[in-house]
VMD Tcl script that draws the C-alpha trace (Angstrom):
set ca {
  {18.90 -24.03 8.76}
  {22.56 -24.36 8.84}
  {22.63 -27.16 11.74}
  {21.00 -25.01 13.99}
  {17.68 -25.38 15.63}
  {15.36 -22.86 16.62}
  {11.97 -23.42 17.98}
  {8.74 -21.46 17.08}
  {9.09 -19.88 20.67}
  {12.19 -18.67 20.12}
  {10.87 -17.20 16.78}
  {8.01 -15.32 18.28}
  {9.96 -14.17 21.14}
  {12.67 -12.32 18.18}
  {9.00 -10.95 16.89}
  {8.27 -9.78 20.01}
  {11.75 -8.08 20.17}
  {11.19 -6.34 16.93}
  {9.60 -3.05 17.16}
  {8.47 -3.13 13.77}
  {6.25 -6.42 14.33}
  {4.90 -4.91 17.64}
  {1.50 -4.40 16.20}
  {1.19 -8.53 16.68}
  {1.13 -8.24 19.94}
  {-0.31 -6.64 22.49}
  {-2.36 -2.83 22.18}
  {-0.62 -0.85 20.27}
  {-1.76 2.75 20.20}
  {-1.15 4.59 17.05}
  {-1.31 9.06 16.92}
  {-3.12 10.68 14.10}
  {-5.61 7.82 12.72}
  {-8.72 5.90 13.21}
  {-9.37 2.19 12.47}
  {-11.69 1.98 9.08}
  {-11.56 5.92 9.17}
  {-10.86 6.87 5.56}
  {-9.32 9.85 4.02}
  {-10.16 13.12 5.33}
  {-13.27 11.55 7.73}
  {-15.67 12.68 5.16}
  {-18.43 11.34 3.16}
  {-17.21 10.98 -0.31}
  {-18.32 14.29 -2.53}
  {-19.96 16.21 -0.12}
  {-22.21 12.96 1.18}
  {-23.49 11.58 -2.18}
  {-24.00 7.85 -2.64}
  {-21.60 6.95 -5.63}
  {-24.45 5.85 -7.81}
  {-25.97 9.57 -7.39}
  {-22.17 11.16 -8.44}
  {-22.05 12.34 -12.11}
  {-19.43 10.83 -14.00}
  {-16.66 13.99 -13.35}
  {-17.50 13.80 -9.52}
  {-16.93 9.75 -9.10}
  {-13.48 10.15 -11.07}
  {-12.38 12.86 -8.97}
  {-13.65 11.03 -5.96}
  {-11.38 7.77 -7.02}
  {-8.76 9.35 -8.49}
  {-8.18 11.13 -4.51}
  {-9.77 7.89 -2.80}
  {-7.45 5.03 -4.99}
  {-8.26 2.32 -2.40}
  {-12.44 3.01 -1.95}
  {-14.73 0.75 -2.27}
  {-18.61 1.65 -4.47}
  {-21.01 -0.15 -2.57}
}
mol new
graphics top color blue
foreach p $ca { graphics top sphere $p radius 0.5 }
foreach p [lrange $ca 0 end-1] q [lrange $ca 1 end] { graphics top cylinder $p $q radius 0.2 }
display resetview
């Protein structure tokens, strides 16, 4: 590293410095959002399961949902 040395303390306390790597440590309270709250807090398509969406309703529901999981 260029002759230098620089300890793993020293590395986390830079992290700790860096206000985008606060989430890492510490509570960190965040406006607007849930944890594992998805989208728009809804159950996809009104409440149906994805196996009892038609075909047009379970695209729709994925094309506005990219990151959903069908369980």
């Amino acid at each position: 590293m260029g002759g230098e040395s620089v300890t793993l303390a020293a590395r986390i306390e830079a992290l700790k410095k860096d206000p985008t790597a606060d989430f890492m440590f510490g509570a960190v309270t965040r406006e607007g959002w849930k944890p594992g709250e998805g989208g728009d807090g809804q159950k996809p398509s009104g409440g149906k399961k994805p196996a009892e969406m038609s075909y047009a309703e379970l695209a729709e529901y994925l094309a506005a949902n990219p990151d959903a999981k069908l369980d």
